[in-house]
PyMOL Python script that loads the backbone (N, CA, C, O; Angstrom):
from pymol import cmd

cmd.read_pdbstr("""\
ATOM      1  N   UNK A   1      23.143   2.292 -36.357  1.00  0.00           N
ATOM      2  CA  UNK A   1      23.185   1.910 -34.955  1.00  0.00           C
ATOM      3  C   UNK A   1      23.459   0.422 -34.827  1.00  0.00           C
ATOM      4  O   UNK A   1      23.044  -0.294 -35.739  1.00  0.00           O
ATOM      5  N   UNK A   2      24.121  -0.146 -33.789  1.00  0.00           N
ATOM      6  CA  UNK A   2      24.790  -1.424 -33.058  1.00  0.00           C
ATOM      7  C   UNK A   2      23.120  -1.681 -33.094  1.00  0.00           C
ATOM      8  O   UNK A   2      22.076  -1.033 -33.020  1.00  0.00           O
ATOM      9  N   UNK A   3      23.659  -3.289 -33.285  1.00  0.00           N
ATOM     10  CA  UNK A   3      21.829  -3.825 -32.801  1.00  0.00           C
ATOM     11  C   UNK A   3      22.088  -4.465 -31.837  1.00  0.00           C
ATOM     12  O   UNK A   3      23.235  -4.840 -31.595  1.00  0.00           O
ATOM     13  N   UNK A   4      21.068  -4.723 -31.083  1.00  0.00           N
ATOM     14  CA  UNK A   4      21.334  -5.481 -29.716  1.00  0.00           C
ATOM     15  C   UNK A   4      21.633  -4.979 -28.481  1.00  0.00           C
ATOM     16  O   UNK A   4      21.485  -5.625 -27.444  1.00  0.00           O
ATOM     17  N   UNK A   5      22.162  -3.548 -28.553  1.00  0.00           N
ATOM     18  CA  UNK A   5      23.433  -2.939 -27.446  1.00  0.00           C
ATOM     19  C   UNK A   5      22.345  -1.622 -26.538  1.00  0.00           C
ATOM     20  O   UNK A   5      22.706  -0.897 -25.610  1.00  0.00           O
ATOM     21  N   UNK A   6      21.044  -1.676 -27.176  1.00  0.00           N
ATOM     22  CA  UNK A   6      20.407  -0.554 -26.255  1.00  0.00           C
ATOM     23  C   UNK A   6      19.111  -1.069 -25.831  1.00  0.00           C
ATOM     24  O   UNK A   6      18.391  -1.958 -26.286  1.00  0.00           O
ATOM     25  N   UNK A   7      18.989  -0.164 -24.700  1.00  0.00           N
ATOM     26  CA  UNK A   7      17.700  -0.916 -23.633  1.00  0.00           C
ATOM     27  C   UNK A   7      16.059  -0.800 -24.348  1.00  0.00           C
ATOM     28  O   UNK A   7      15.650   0.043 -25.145  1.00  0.00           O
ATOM     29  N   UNK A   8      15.502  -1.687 -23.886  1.00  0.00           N
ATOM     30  CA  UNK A   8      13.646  -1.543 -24.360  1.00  0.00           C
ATOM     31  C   UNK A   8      13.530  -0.168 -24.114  1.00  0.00           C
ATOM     32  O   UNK A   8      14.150   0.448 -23.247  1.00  0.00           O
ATOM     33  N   UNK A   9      12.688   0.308 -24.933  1.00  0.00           N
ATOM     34  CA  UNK A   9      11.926   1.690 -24.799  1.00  0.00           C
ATOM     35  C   UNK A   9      10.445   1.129 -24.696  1.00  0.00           C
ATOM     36  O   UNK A   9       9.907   0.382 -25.514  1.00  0.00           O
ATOM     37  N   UNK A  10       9.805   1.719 -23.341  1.00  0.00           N
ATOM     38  CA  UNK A  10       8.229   1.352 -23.757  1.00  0.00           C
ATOM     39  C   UNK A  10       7.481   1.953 -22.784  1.00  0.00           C
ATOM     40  O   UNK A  10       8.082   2.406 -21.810  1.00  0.00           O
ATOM     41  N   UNK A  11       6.532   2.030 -22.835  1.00  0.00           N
ATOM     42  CA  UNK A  11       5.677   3.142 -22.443  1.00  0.00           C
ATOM     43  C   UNK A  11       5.401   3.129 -20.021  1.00  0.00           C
ATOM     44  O   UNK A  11       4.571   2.303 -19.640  1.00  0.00           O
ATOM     45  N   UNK A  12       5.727   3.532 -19.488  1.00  0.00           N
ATOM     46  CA  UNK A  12       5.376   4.015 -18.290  1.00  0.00           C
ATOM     47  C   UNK A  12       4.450   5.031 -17.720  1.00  0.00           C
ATOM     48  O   UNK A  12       4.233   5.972 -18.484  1.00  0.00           O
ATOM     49  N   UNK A  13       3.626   5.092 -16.132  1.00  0.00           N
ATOM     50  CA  UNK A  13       2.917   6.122 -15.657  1.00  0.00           C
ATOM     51  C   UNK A  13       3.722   6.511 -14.544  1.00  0.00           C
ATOM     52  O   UNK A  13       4.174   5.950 -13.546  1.00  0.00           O
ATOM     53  N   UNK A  14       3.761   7.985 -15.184  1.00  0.00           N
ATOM     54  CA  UNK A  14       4.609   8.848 -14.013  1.00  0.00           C
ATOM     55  C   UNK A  14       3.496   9.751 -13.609  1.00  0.00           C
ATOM     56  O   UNK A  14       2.727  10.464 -14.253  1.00  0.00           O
ATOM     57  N   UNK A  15       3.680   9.446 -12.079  1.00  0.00           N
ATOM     58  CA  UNK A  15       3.146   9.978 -11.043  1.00  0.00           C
ATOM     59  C   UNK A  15       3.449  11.128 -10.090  1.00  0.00           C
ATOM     60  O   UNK A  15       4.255  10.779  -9.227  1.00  0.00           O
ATOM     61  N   UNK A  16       3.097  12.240  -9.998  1.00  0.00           N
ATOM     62  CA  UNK A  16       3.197  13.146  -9.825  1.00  0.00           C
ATOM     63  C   UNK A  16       3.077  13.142  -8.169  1.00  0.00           C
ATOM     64  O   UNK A  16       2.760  12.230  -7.405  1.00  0.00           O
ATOM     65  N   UNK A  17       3.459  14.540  -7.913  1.00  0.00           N
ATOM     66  CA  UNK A  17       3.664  14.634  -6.417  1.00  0.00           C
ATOM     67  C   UNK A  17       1.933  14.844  -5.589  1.00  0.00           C
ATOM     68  O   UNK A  17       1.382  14.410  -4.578  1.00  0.00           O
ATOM     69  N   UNK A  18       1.580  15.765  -6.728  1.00  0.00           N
ATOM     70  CA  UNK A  18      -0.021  16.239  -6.565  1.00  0.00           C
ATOM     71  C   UNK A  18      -0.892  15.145  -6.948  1.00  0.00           C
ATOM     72  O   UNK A  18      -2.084  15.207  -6.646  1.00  0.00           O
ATOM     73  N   UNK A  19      -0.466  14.233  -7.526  1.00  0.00           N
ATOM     74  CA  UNK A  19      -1.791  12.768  -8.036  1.00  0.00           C
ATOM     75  C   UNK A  19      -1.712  12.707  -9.422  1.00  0.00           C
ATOM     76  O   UNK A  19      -1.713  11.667 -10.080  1.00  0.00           O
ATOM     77  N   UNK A  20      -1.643  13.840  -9.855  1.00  0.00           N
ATOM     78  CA  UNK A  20      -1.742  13.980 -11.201  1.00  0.00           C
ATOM     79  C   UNK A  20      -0.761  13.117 -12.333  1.00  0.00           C
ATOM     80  O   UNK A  20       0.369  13.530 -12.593  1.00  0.00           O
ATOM     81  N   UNK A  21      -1.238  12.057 -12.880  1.00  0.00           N
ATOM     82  CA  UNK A  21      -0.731  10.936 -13.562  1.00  0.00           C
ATOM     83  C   UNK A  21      -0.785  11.632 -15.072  1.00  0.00           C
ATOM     84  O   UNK A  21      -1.765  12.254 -15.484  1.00  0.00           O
ATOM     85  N   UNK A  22       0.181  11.464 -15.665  1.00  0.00           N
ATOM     86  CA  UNK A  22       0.621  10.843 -17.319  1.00  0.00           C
ATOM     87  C   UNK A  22       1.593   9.925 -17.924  1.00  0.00           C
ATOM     88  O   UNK A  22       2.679   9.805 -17.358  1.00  0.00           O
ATOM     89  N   UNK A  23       1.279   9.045 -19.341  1.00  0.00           N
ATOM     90  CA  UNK A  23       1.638   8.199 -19.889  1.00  0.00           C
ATOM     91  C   UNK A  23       2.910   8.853 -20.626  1.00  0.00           C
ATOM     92  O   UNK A  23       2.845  10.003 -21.062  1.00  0.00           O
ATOM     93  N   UNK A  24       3.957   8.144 -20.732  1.00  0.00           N
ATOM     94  CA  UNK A  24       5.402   8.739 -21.375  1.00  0.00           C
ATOM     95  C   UNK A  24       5.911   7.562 -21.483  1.00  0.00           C
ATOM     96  O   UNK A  24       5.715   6.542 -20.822  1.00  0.00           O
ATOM     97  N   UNK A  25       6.952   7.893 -22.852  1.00  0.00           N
ATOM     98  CA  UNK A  25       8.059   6.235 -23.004  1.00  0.00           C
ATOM     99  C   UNK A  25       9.520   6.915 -22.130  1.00  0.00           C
ATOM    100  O   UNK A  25       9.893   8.010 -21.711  1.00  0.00           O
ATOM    101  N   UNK A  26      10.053   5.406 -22.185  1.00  0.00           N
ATOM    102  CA  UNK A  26      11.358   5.601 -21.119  1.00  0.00           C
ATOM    103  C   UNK A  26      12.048   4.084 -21.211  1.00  0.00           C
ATOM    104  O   UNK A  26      11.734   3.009 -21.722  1.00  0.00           O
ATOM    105  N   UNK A  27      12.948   4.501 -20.580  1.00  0.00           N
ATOM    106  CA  UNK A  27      13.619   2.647 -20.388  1.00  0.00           C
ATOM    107  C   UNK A  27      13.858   2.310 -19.006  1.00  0.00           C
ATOM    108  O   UNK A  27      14.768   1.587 -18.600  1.00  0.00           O
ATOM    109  N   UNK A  28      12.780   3.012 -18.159  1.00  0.00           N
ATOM    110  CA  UNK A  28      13.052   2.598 -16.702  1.00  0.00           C
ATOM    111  C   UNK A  28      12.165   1.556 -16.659  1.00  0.00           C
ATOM    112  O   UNK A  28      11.107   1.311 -17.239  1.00  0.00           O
ATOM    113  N   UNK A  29      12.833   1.001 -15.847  1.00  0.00           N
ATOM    114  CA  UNK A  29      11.607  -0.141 -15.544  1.00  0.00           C
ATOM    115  C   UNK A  29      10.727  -1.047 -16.683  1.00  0.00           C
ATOM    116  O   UNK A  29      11.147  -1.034 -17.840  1.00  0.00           O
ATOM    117  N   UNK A  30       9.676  -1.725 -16.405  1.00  0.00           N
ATOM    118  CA  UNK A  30       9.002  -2.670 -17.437  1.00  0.00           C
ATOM    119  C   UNK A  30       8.513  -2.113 -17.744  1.00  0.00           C
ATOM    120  O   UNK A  30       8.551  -1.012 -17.194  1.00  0.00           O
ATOM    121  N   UNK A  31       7.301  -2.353 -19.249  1.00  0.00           N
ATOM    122  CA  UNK A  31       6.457  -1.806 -19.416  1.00  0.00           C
ATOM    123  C   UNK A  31       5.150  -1.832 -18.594  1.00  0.00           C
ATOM    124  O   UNK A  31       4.774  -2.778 -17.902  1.00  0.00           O
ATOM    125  N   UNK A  32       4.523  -0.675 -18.770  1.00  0.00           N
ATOM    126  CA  UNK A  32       3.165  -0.355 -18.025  1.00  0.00           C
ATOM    127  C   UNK A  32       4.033  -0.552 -16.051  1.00  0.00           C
ATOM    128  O   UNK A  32       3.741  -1.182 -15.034  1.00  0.00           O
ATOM    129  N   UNK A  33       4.810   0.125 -16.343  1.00  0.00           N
ATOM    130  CA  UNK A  33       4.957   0.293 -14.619  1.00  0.00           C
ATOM    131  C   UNK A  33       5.342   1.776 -14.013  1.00  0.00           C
ATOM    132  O   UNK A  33       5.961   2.651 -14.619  1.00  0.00           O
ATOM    133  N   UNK A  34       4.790   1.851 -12.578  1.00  0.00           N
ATOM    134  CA  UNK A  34       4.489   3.212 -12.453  1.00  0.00           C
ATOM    135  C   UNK A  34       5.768   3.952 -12.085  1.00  0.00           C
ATOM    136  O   UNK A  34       6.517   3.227 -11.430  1.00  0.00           O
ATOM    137  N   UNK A  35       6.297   5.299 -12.326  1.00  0.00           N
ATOM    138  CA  UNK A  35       7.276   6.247 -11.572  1.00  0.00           C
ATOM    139  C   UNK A  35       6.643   7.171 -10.637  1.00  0.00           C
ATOM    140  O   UNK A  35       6.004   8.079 -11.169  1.00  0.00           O
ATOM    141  N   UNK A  36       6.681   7.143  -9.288  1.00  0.00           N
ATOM    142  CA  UNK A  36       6.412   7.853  -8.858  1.00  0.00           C
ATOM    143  C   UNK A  36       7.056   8.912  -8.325  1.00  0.00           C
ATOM    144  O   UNK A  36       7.683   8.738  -7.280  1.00  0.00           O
ATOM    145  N   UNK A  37       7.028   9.945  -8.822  1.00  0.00           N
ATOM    146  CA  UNK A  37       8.141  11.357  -8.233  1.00  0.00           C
ATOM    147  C   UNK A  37       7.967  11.810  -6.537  1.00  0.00           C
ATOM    148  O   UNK A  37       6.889  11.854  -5.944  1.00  0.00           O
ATOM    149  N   UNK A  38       9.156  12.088  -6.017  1.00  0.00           N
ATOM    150  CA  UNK A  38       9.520  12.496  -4.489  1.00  0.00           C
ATOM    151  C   UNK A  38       9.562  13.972  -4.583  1.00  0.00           C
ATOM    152  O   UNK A  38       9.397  14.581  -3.527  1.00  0.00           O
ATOM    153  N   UNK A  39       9.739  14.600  -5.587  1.00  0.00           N
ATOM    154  CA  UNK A  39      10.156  15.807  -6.133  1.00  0.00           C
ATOM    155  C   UNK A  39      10.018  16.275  -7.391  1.00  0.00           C
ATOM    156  O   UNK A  39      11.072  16.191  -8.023  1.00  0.00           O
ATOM    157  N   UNK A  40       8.997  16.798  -8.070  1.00  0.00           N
ATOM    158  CA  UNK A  40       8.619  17.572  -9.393  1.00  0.00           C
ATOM    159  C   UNK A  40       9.009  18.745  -9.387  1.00  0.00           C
ATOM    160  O   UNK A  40       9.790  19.253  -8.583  1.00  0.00           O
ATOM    161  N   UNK A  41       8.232  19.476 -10.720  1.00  0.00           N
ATOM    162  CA  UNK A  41       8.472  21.094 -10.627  1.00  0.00           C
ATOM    163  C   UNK A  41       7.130  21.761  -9.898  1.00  0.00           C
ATOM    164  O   UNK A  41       7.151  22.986 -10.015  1.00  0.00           O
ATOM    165  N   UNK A  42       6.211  21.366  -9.326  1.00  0.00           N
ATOM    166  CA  UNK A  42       5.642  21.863  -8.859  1.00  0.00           C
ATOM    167  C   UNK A  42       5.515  22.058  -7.126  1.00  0.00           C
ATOM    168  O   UNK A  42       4.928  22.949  -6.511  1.00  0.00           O
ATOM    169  N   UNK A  43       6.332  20.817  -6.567  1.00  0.00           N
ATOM    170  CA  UNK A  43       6.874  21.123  -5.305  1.00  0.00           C
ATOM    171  C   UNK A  43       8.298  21.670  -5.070  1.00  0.00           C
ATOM    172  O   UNK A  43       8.530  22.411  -4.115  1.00  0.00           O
ATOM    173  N   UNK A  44       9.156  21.332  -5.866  1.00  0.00           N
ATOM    174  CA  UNK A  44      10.210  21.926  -5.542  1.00  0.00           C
ATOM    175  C   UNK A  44      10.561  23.197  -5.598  1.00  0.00           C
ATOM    176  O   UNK A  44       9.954  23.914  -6.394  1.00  0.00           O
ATOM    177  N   UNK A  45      11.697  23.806  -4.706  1.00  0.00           N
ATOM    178  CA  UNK A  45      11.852  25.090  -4.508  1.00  0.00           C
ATOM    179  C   UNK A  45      12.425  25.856  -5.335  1.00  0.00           C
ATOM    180  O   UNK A  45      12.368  27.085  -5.291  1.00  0.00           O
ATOM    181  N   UNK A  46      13.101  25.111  -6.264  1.00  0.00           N
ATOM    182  CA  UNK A  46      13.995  25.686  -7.145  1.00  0.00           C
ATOM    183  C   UNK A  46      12.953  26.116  -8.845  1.00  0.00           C
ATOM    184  O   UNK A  46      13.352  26.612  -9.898  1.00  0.00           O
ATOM    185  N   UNK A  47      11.711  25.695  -8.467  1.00  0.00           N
ATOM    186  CA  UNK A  47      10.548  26.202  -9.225  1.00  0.00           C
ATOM    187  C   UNK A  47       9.717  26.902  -8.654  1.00  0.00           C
ATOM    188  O   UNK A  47       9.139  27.843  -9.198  1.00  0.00           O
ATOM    189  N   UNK A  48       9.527  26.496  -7.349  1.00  0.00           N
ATOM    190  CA  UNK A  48       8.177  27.411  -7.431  1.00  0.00           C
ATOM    191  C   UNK A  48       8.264  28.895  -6.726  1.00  0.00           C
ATOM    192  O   UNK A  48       7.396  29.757  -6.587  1.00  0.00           O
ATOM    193  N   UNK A  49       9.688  28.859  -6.325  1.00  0.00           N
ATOM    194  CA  UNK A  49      10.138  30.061  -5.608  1.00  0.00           C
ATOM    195  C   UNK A  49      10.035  30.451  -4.415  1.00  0.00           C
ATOM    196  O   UNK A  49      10.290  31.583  -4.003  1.00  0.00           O
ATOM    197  N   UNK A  50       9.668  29.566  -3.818  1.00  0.00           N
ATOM    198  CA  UNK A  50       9.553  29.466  -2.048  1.00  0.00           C
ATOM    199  C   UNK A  50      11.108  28.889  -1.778  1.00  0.00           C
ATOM    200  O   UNK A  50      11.781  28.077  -2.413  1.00  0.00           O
ATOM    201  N   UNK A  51      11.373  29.621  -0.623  1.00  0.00           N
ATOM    202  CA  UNK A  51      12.913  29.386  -0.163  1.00  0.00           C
ATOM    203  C   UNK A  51      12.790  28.808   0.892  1.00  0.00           C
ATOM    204  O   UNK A  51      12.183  29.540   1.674  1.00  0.00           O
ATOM    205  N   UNK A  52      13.226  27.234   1.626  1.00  0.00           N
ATOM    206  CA  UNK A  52      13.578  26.899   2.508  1.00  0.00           C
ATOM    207  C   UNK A  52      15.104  26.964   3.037  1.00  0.00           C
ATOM    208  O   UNK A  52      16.150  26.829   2.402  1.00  0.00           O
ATOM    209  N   UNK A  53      14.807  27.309   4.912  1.00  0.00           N
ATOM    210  CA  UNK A  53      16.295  27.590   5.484  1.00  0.00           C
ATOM    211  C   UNK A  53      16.540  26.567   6.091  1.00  0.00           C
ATOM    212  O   UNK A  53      15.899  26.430   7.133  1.00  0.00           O
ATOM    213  N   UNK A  54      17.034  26.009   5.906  1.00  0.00           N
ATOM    214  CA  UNK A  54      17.185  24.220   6.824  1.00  0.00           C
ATOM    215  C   UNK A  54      18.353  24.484   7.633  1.00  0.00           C
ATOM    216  O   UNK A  54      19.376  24.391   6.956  1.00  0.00           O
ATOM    217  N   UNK A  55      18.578  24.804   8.934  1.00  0.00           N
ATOM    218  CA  UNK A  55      19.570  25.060   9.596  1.00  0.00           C
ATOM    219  C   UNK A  55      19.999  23.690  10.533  1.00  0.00           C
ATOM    220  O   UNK A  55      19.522  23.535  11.658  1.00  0.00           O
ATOM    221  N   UNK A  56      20.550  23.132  10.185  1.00  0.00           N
ATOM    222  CA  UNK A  56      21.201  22.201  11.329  1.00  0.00           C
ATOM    223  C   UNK A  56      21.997  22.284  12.414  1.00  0.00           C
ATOM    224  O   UNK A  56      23.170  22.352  12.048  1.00  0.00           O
ATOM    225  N   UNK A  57      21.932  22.298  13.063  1.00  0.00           N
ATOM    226  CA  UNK A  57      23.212  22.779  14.174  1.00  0.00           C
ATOM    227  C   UNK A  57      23.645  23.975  14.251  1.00  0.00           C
ATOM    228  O   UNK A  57      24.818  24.197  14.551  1.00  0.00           O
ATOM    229  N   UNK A  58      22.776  24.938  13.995  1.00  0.00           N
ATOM    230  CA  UNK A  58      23.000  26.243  13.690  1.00  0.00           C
ATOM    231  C   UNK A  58      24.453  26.471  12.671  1.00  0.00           C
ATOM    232  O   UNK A  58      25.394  27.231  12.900  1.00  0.00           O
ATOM    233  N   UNK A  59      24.333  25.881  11.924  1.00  0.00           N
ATOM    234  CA  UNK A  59      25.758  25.614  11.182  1.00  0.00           C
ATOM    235  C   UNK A  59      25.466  27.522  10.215  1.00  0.00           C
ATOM    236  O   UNK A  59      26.449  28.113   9.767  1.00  0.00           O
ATOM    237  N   UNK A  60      24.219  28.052  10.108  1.00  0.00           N
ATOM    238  CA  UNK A  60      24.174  29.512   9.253  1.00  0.00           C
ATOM    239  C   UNK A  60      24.439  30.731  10.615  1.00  0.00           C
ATOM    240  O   UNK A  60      24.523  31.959  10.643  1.00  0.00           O
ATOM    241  N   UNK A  61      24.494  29.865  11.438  1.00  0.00           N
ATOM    242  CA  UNK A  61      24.771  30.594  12.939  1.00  0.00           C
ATOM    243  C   UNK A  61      26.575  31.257  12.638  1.00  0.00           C
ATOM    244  O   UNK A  61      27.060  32.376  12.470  1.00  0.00           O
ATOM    245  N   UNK A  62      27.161  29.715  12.703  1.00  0.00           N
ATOM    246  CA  UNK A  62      28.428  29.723  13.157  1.00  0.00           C
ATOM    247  C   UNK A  62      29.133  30.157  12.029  1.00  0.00           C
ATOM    248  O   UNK A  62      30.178  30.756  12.280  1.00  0.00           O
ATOM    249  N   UNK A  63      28.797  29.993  10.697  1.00  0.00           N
ATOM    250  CA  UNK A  63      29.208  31.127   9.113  1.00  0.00           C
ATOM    251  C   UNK A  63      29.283  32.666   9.381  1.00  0.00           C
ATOM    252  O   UNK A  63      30.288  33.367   9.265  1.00  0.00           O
ATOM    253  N   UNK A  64      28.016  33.061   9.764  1.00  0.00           N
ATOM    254  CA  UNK A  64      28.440  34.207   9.932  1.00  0.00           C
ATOM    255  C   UNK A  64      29.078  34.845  12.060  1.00  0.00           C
ATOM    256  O   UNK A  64      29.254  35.977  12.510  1.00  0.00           O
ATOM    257  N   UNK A  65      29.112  34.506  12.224  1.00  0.00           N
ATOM    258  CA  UNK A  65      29.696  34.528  13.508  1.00  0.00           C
ATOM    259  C   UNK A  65      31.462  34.372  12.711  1.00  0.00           C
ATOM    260  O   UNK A  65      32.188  35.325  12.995  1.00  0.00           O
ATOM    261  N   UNK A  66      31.780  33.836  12.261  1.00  0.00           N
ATOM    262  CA  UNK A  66      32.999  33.916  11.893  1.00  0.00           C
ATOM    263  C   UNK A  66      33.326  34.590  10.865  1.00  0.00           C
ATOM    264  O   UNK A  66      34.552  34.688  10.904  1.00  0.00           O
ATOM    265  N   UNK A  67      32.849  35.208   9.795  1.00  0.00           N
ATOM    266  CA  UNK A  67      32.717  36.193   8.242  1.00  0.00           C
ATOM    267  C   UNK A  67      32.272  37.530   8.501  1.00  0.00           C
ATOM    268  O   UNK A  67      32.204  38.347   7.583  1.00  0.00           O
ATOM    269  N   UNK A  68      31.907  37.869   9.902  1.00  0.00           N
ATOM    270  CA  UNK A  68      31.349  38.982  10.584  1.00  0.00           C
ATOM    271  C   UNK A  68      29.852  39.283  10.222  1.00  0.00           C
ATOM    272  O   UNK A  68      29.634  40.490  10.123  1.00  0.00           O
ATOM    273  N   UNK A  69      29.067  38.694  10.061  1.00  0.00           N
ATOM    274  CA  UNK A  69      28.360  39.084   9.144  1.00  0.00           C
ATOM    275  C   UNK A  69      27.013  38.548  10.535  1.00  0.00           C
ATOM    276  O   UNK A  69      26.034  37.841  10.295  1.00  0.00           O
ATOM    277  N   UNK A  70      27.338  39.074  11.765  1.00  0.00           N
ATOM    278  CA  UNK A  70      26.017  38.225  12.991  1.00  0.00           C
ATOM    279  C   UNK A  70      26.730  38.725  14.242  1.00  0.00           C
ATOM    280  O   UNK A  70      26.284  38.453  15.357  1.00  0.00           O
TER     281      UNK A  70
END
""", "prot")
cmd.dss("prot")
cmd.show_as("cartoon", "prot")
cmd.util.cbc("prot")
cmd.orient("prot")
């Protein structure tokens, strides 16, 4: 390996959506500084299997109104 050419690795607290904190290495940020997640696997939908319909402007209105399908 090139010396010189890759970032610090050193230890961070990632923070969970629920509170729930653990210690992990990374190269974000300084050492001993916190990540706090907007989105884990325990809120998101694409884990926990709850489906949100976010309709804006009835935009799932006007899809099927035109595909016949309403």
């Amino acid at each position: 390996m090139k010396q010189g050419i890759h970032p610090e690795y050193h230890t961070i607290k990632v923070i969970m959506t629920d509170g729930t904190e653990y210690l992990t290495r990374s190269t974000y940020g300084q050492d001993g500084e916190e990540l706090r997640l907007l989105i884990d696997s325990k809120s998101h939908p694409a884990y926990t299997g709850q489906r949100r319909s976010m309709d804006s402007e009835g935009r799932i209105d006007k899809f099927n109104k035109r595909y016949g399908r309403g």
